[in-house]
C-alpha positions in Angstrom: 55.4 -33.5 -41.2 52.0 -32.7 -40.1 51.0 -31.4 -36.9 48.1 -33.8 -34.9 46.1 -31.8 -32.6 44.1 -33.7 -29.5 40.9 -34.8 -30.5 38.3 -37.1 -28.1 38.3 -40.0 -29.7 34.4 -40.8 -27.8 31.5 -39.0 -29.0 30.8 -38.1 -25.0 33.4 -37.3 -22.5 31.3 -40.0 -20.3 28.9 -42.6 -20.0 25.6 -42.5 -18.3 23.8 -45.6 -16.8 22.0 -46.7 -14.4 23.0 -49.1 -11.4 22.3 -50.5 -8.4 23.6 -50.2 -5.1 24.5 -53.3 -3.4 26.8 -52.0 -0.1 27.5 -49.0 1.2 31.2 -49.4 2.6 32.5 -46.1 3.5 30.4 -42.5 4.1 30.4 -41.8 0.5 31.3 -44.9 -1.2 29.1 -47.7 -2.2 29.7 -50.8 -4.4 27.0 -51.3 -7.1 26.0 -53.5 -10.0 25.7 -52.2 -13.9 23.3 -53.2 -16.5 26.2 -55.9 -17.4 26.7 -57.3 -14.1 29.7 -55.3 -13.7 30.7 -54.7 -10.5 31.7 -50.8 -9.9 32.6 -48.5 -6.8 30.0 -45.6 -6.8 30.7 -42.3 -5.3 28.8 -39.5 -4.5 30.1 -35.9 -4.7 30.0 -33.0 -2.0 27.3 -31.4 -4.7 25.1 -34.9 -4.2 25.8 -35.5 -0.5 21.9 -34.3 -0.1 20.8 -37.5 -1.6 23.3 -40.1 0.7 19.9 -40.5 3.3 17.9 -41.6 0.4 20.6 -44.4 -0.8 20.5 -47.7 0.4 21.0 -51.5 -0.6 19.2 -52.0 -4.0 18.6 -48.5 -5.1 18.9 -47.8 -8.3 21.2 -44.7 -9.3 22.3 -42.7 -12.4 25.8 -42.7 -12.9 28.8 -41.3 -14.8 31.3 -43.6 -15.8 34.9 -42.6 -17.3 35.2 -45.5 -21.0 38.6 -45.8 -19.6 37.6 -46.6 -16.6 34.4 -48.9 -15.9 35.5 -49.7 -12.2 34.6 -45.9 -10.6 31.5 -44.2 -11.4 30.1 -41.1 -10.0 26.6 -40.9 -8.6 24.4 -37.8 -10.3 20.9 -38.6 -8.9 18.4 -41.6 -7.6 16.4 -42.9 -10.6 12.7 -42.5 -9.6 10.1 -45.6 -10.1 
């Protein structure tokens, strides 16, 4: 019998895109819209709080996204014009 070892079967641990933010519902939460329509809950971190002033209603974000996982994503930085 042979032994399998763990191997990711992705060739990235996690997806980047960008979205936009549609509703901020809680301090650090915020619904938002993917390239596909996609509805997702957006979170920023304690390491991004510095960028929650700059985040409102139709601001576009980078995210990090989980592929098992498309209905969380977590908010890395504002994507500049």
């Amino acid at each position: 019998m042979q032994k399998r070892t763990a191997t990711s079967s992705y060739p990235s641990d996690f997806i980047q895109a960008e979205c936009i933010l549609l509703e901020q519902f809680a301090p650090t939460a915020f619904h938002a819209s993917l390239p596909n329509g996609k509805q997702t809950v957006a979170f920023v971190q304690k390491r991004e709080a510095h960028l929650l002033p700059l985040m409102n209603p139709g601001a576009r974000v980078l995210v990090t996204i989980c592929p098992a996982d498309f209905d969380r994503a977590r908010i890395r930085s504002i994507v500049s014009d």
